[in-house]
VEXMISE-292793 format. One line per field, with one value per residue (C-alpha): x, y, z; residue in one letter. Coordinates in nm, 2 decimals, decimal comma, always signed. Layout:
BEGIN
X = X  ...
Y = Y  ...
Z = Z  ...
sevex = a  ...
//
This chain:
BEGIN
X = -4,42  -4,30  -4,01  -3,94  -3,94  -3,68  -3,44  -3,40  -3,40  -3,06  -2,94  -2,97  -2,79  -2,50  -2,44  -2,43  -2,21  -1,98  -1,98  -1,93  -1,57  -1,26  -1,12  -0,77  -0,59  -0,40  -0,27  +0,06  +0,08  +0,22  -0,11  -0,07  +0,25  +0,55  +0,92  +0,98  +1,17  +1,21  +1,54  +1,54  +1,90  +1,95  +2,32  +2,35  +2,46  +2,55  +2,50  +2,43  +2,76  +2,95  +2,81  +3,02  +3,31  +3,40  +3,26  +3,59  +3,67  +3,39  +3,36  +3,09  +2,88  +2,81  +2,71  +2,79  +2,54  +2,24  +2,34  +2,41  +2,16  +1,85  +1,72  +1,88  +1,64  +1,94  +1,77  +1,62  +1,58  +1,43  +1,14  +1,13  +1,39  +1,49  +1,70  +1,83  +1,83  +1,53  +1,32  +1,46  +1,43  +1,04  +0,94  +1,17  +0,96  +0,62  +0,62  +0,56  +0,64  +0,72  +0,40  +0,19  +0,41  +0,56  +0,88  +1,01  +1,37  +1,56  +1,51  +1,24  +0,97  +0,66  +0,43  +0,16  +0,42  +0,63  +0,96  +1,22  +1,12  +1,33  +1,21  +1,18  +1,23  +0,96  +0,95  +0,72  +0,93  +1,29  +1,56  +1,60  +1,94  +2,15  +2,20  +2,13  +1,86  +1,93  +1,65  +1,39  +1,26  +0,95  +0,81  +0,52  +0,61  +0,56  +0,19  +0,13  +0,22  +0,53  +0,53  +0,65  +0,33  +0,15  +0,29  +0,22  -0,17  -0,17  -0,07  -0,30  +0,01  +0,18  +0,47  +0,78  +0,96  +1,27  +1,46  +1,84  +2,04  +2,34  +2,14  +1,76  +1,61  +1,75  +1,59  +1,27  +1,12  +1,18  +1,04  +0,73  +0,47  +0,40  +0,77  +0,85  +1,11  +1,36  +1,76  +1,97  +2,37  +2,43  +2,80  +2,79  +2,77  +2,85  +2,52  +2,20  +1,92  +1,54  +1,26  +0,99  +0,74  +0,84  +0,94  +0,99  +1,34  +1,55  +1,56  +1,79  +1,92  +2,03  +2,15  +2,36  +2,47  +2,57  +2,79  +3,01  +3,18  +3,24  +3,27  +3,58  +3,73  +3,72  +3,82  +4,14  +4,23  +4,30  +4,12  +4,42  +4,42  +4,23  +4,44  +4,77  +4,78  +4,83  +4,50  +4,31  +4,27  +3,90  +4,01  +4,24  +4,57  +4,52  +4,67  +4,42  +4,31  +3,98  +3,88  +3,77  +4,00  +3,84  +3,75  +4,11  +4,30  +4,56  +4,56  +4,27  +4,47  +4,55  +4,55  +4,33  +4,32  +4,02  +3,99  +3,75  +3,55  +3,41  +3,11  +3,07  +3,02  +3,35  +3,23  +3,08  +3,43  +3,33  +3,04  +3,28  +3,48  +3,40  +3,37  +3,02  +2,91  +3,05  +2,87  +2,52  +2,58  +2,68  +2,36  +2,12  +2,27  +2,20  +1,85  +1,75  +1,85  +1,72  +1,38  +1,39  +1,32  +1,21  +1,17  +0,77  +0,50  +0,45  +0,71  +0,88  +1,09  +1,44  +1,47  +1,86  +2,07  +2,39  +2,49  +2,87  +2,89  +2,70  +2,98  +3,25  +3,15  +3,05  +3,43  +3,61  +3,40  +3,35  +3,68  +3,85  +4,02  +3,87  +3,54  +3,64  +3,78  +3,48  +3,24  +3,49  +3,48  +3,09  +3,06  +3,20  +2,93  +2,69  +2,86  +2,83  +2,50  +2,35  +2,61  +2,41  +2,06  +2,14  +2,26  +1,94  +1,67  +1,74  +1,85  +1,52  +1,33  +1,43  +1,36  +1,65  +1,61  +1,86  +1,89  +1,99  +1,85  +2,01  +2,32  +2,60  +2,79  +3,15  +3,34  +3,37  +3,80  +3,78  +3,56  +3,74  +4,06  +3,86  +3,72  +3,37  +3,17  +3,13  +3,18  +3,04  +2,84  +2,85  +2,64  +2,38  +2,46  +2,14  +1,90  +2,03  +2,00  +1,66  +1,62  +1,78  +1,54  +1,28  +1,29  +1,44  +1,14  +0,91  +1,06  +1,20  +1,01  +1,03  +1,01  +1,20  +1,12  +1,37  +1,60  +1,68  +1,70  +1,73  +1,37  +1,25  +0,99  +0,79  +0,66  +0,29  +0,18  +0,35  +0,27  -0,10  +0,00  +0,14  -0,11  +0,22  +0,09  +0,27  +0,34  +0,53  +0,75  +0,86  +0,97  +1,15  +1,32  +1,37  +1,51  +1,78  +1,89  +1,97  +2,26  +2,36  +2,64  +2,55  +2,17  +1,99  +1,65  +1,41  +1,08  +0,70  +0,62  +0,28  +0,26  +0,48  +0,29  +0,36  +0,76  +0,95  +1,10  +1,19  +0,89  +1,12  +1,19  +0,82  +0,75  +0,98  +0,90  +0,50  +0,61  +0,83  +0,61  +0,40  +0,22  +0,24  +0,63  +0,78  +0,89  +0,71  +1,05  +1,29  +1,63  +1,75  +2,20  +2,35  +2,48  +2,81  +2,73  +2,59  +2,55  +2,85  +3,21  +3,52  +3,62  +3,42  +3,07  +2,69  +2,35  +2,02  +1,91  +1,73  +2,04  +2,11  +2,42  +2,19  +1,85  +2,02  +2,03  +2,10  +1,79  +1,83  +1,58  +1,71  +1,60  +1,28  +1,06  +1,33  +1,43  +1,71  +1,74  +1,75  +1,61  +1,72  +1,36  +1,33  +1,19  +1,08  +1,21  +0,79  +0,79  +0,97  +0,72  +0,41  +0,64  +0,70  +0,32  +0,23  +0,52  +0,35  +0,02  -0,07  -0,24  +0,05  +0,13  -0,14  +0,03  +0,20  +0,21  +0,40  +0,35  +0,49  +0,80  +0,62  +0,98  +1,05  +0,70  +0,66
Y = +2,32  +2,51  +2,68  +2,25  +2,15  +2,47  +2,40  +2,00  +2,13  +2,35  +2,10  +1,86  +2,10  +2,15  +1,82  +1,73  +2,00  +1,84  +1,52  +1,64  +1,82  +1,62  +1,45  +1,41  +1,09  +0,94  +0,62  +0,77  +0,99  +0,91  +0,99  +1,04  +1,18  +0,93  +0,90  +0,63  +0,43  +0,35  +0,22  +0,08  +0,04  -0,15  -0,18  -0,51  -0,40  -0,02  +0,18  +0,58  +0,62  +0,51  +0,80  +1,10  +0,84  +0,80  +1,09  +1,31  +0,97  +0,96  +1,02  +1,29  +1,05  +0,78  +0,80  +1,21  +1,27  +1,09  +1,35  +1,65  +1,67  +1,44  +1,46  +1,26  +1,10  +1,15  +0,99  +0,68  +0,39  +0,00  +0,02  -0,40  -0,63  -0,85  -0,60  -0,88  -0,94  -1,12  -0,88  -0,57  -0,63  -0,71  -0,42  -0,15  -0,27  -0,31  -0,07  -0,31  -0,50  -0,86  -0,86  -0,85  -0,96  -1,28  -1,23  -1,22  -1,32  -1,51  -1,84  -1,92  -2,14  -2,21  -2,33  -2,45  -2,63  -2,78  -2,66  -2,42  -2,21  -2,02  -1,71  -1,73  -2,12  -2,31  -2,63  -2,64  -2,41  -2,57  -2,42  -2,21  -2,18  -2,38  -2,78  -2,71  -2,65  -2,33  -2,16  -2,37  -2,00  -1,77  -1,49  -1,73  -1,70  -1,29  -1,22  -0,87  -0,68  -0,51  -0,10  -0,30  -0,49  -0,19  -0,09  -0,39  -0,32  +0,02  -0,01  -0,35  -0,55  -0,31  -0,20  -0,42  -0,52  -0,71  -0,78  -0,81  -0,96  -1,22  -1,32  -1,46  -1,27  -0,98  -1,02  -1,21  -1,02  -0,64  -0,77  -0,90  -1,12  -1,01  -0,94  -1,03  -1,18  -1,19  -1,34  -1,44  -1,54  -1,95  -2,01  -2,38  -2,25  -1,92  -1,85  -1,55  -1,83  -1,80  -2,03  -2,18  -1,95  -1,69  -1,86  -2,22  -2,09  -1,81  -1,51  -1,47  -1,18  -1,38  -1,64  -1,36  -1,23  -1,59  -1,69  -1,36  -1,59  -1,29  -1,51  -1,73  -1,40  -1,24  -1,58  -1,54  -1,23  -1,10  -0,85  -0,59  -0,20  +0,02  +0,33  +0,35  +0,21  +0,56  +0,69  +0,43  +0,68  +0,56  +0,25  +0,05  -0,12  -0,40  -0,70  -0,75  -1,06  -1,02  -1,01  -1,35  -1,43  -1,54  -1,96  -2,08  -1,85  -1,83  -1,44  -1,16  -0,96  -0,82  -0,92  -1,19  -1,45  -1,64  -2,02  -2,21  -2,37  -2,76  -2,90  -2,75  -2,37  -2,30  -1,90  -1,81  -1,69  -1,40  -1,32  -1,18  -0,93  -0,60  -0,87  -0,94  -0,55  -0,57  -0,85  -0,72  -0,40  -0,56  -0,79  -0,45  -0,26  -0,62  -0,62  -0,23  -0,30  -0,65  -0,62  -0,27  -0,13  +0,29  +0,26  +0,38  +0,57  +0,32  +0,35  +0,02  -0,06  -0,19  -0,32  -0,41  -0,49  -0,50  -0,82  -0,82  -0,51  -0,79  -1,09  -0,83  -0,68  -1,01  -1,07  -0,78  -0,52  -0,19  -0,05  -0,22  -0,17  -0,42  -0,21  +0,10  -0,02  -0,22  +0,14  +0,33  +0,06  +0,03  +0,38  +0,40  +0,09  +0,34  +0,65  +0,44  +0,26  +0,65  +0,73  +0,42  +0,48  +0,91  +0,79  +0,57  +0,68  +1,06  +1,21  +1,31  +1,08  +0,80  +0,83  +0,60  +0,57  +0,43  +0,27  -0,06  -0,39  -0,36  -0,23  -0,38  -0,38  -0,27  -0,60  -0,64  -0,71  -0,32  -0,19  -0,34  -0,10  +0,20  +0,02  -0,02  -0,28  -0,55  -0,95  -1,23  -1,50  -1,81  -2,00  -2,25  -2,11  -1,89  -2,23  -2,49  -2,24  -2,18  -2,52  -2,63  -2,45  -2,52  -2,92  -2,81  -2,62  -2,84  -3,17  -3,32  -3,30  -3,08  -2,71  -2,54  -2,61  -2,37  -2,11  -1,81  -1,45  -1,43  -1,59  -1,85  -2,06  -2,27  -2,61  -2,49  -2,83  -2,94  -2,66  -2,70  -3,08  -3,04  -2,73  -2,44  -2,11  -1,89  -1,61  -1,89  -2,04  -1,67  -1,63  -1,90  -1,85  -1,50  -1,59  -1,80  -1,60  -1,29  -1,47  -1,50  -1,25  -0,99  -1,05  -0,72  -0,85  -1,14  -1,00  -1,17  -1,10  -1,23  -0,92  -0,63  -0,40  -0,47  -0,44  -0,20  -0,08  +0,23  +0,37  +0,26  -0,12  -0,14  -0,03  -0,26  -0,50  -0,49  -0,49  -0,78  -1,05  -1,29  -1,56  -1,82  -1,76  -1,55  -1,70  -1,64  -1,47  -1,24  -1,24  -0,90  -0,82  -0,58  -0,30  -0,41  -0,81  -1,04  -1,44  -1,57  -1,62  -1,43  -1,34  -1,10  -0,94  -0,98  -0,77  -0,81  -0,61  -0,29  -0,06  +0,24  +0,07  -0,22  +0,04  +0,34  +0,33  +0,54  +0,70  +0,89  +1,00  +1,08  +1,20  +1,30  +1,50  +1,52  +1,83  +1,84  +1,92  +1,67  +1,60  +1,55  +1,45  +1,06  +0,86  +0,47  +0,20  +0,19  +0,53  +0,45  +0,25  +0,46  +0,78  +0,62  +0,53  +0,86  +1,05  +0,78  +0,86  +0,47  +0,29  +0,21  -0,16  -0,36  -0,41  -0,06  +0,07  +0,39  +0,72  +0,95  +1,14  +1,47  +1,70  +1,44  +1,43  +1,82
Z = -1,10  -1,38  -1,18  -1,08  -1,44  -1,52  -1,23  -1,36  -1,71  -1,67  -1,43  -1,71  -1,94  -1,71  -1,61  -2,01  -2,04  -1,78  -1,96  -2,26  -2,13  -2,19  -1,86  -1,80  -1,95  -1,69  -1,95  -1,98  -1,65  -1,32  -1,09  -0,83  -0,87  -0,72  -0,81  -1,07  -0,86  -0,44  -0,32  +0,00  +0,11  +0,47  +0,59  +0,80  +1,17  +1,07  +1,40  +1,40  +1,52  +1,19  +0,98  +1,19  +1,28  +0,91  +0,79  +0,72  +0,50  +0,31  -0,05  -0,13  -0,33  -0,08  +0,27  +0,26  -0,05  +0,16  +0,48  +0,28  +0,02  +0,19  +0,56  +0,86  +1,16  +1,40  +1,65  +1,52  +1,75  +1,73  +1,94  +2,06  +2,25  +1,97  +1,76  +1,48  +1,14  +1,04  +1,28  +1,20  +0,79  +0,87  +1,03  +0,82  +0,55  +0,73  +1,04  +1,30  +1,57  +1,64  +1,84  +1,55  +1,25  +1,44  +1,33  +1,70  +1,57  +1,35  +1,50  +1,79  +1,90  +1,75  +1,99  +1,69  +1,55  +1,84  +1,70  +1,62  +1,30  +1,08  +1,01  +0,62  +0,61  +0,36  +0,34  +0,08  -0,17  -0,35  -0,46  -0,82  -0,92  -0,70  -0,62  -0,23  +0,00  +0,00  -0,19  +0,03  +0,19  +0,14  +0,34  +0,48  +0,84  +0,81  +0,88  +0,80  +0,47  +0,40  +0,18  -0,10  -0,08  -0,04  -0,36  -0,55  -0,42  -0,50  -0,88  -0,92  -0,96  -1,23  -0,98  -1,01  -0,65  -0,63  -0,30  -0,32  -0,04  +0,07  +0,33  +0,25  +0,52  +0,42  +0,07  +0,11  +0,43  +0,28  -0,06  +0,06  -0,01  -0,36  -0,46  -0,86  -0,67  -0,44  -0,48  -0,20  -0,22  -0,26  -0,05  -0,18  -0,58  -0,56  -0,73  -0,65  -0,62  -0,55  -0,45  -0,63  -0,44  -0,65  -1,00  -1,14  -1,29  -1,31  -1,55  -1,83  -1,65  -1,32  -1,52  -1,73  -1,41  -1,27  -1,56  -1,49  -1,20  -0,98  -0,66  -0,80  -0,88  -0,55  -0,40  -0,61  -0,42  -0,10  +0,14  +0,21  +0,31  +0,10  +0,21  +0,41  +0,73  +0,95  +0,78  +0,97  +1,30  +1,40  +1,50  +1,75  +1,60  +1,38  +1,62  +1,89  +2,07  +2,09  +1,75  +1,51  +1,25  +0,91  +0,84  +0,79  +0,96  +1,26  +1,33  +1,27  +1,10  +0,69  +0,47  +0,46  +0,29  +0,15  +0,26  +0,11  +0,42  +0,48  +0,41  +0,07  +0,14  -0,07  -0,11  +0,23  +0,37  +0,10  +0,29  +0,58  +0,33  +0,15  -0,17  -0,04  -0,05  -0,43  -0,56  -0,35  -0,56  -0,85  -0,86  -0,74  -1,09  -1,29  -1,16  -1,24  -1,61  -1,64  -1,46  -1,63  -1,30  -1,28  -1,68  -1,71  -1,53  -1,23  -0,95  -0,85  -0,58  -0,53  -0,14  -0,12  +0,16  +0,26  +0,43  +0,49  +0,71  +1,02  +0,92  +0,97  +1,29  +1,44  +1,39  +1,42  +1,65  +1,63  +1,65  +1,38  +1,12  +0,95  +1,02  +0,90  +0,58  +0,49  +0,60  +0,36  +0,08  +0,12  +0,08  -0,32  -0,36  -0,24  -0,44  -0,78  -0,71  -0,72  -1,01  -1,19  -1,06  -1,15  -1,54  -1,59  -1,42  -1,34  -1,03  -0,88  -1,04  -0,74  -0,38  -0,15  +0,21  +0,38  +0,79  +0,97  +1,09  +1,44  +1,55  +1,76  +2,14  +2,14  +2,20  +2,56  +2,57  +2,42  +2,66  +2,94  +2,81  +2,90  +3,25  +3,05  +3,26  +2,99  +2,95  +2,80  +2,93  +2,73  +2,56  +2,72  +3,14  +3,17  +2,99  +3,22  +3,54  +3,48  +3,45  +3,74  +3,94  +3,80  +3,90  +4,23  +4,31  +4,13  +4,05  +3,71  +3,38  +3,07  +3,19  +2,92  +2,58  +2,41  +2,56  +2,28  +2,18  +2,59  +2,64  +2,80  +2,67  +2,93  +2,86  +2,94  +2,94  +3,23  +3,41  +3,39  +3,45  +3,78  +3,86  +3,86  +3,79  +3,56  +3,84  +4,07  +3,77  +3,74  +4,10  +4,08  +3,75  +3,83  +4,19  +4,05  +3,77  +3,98  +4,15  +3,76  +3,70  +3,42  +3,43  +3,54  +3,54  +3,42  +3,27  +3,29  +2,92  +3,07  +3,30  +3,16  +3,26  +3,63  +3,57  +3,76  +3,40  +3,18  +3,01  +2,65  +2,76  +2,86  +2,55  +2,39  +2,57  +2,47  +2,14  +2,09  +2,25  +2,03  +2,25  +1,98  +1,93  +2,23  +2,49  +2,86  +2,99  +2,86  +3,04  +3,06  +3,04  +3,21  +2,94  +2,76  +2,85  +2,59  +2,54  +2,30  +2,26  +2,40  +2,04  +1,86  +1,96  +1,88  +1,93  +2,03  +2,32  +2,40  +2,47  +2,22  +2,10  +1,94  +1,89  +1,79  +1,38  +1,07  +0,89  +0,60  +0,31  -0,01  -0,35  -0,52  -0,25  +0,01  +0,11  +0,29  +0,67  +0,97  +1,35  +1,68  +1,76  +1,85  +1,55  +1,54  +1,30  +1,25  +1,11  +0,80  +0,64  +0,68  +0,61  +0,27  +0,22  +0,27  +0,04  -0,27  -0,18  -0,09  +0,22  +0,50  +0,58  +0,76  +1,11  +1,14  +1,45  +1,40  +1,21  +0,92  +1,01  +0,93  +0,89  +0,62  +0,45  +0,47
sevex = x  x  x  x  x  x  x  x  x  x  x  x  x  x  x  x  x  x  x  x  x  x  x  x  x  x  x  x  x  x  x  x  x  x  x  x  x  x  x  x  x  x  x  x  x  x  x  x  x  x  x  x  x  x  x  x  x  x  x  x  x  x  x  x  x  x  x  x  x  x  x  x  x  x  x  x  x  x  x  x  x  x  x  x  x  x  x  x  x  x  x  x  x  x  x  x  x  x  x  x  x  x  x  x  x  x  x  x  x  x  x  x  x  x  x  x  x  x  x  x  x  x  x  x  x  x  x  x  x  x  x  x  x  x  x  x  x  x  x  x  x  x  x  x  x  x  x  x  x  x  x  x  x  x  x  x  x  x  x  x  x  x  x  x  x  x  x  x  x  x  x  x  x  x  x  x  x  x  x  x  x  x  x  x  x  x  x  x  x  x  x  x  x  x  x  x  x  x  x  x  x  x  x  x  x  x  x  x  x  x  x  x  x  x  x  x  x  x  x  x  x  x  x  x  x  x  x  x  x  x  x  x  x  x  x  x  x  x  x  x  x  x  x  x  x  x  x  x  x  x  x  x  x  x  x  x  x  x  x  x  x  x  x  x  x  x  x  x  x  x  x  x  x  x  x  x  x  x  x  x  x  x  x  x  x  x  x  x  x  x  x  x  x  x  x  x  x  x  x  x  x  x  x  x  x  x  x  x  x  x  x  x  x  x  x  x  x  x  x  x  x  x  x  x  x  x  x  x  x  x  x  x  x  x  x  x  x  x  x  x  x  x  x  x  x  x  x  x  x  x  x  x  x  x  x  x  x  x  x  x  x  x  x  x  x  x  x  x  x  x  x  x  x  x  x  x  x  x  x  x  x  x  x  x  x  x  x  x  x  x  x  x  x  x  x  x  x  x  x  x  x  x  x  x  x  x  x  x  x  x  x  x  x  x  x  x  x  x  x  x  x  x  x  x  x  x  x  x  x  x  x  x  x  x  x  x  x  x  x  x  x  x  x  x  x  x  x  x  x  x  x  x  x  x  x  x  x  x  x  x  x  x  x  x  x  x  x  x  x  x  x  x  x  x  x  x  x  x  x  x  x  x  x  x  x  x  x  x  x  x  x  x  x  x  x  x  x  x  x  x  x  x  x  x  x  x  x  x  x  x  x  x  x  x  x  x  x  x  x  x  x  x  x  x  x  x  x  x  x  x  x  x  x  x  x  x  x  x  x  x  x  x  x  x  x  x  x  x  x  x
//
């Protein structure tokens, strides 16, 4: 007993001793230890191929000072078949998949609510800012959290996030659910708005940044070379007919001229030019000073996008000049927003990733130069086929609710109505659209598994489908083909020219060095969670990029 009461007595002695040592104060330190700022930068429709094609063109403190001084995922892909922008913004920022985070595409079918939904629309939200409906948007329809929510959690609320984008999606979905705020680009007044979901009006900055008018001067201008015309040697000559020309204009071809449109939008012409990249930029560098963003101990987290790069391409293609000079124009946004971000935070202090939302299919009138199989099938043909067949095969009704992002969405209703199982709607659908020209395959999304497919479409195709807001069929192109217009091109399926993106880590506790080795969109989120030390989104699906985390 004795020896029991002299083991408790020095235990007693110690553990006062313990107590009685100072602990560290972590009121003014950054613990664990994370950069003072994240900027996530998404470039709308950039594919991997525009880094090396402009490369030589580059200035060194743009694009070049992400590749040369940070690490580069060369082989970075979209892992689902709905590579768009509402989608590919959600799960950058939450490492998922449409399968989980419903955002299955920009528009689709809600079956819970009998209609087509938006993917950030919010009815119950109005506009701060503007006169239109334009703010009515929130990140409601998103069901899983984003890193920047993550972030928010992680600090108890302290870490500021603001998401900065011409487009809503492109700002709301990367910002999250907890976001200080988000801003999106107003074409009717030429105004950065928000919703009531995040505030009741806007801050003194915004309005600051508002009154500066920079729209109506850009729409005073004209978009003309940047350089002479012979330097433009990674693209085709500027006269070609299968390119868009701007609202307003006869010919797609400089300079351009802006022309207000109808119906109000008198600034979304702007949206189309390198103007749009400027004022993004210009609003991102308003933001950082006004919100004070990276200026004490907590990291915050800029998510910023840049939307005109997607109007341009839809319009122009790939091989543009148009492109090129918007790539080389973007990159000095890029080279001064880390000029800025190096002058008041500290180079090394921030921590910028940079990648893309989808990319894009060469336009098919190019392709067909170098005897590319490619066309376009229009609008509306593969809806009303499927339809036809169905009431051939099964009389008239309703079968097809909706027909979009290449799915078909079954009126299952009817079906159990008039006793059709699943399996025989798909033969028949299937059947028909075959003889389509262009479509490769039609997919069960109710039996993927039993698809004669590619391990990566399986995958992709597991991913992207949400019973609630997929449709039951995905119609599968042919490579080069897409839905649309004979001018211009568009996106969306699960070839490497729409899955294969830009990723590139930059800044504090990047080393620099780059892979060959296949990464996932759904890495970047939990490769950021684990580089602040914080818990990874709640519906991701992929895993840290360890080269980039080591």
């Amino acid at each position: 007993m004795r020896g029991l009461f002299a083991a408790l007595f020095l235990l007693f002695i110690r553990s006062g001793q313990l107590s009685a040592q100072p602990q560290p104060s972590t009121s003014n330190a950054r613990f664990p230890n994370r950069p003072k700022l994240v900027v996530g930068i998404v470039v709308d429709q950039m594919r991997y191929d525009y880094l090396y094609r402009y490369y030589d063109k580059f200035t060194t403190g743009g694009f070049r000072r992400m590749m040369d001084e940070g690490f580069n995922c060369r082989n970075n892909h979209y892992h689902y078949a709905a590579t768009y922008t509402g989608p590919g913004h959600t799960h950058i920022y939450t490492g998922s998949a449409p399968a989980l985070s419903g955002i299955v595409g920009n528009d689709f079918y809600d079956r819970n609510l009998g209609r087509l939904l938006y993917c950030t629309e919010d009815t119950t939200v109005s506009t701060v800012g503007g006169t239109g409906p334009a703010g009515k948007m929130s990140p409601r329809t998103m069901l899983v959290t984003t890193i920047t929510d993550q972030l928010k959690l992680a600090t108890e609320g302290r870490a500021k996030v603001v998401g900065v984008a011409l487009k809503d999606r492109g700002a709301i979905l990367p910002a999250g659910h907890a976001a200080n705020g988000a801003y999106w680009f107003d074409s009717k007044d030429g105004n950065w708005i928000t919703s009531t979901f995040y505030m009741q009006e806007l801050p003194k900055w915004v309005n600051d940044f508002n009154k500066r008018r920079l729209p109506e001067q850009f729409m005073a201008q004209k978009w003309e070379f940047s350089r002479p015309l012979n330097q433009y040697t990674a693209s085709t000559t500027d006269d070609q007919p299968y390119e868009a020309p701007l609202p307003g204009e006869s010919k797609a071809v400089f300079p351009h001229e802006f022309i207000a449109t109808t119906g109000g939008l008198r600034y979304e012409v702007l949206r189309a030019t390198p103007y749009g990249d400027v004022l993004s930029k210009e609003f991102a560098l308003a933001a950082i000073k006004g919100e004070q963003l990276g200026a004490d101990n907590v990291t915050d987290f800029l998510a910023l996008s840049f939307s005109s790069p997607d109007y341009i391409g839809h319009a122009f293609g790939t091989h543009a000049i148009e492109t090129e000079d918007n790539y080389l124009r973007l990159d000095r946004q890029l080279a001064d927003l880390f000029a800025q971000l190096d002058a008041t935070i500290g180079k090394g202090n921030y921590l910028a990733f940079l990648s893309a939302d989808h990319g894009v299919a060469d336009v098919p009138g190019f392709s067909q130069v170098y005897r590319i199989p490619a066309n376009v099938k229009p609008y509306g043909v593969v809806g009303e086929v499927a339809k036809a067949a169905l009431e051939k095969a099964f009389g008239s009704g309703n079968w097809i609710l909706a027909y979009m992002n290449q799915q078909v969405y079954l009126n299952h209703s009817l079906l159990a109505e008039k006793k059709i199982a699943m399996g025989d709607a798909y033969e028949t659908v299937k059947r028909a659209l075959l003889n389509q020209p262009g479509v490769i395959n039609v997919i069960n999304f109710h039996q993927v598994t039993a698809q004669a497919l590619p391990e990566v479409q399986m995958e992709m195709m597991r991913n992207v489908f949400h019973p609630n807001r997929s449709g039951d069929f995905y119609v599968m192109f042919q490579s080069g083909w897409f839905e649309g217009r004979n001018k211009g091109t568009t996106h969306g399926t699960t070839y490497a020219y729409d899955t294969h993106v830009p990723l590139l880590f930059y800044g504090w506790g990047i080393k620099h060095g780059q892979t060959v080795r296949r990464t996932k969109i759904a890495d970047i989120a939990p490769t950021l969670a684990a580089l602040l030390g914080i818990l990874e989104p709640s519906g991701t699906i992929g895993n840290p990029i360890e080269e980039v985390v080591n």
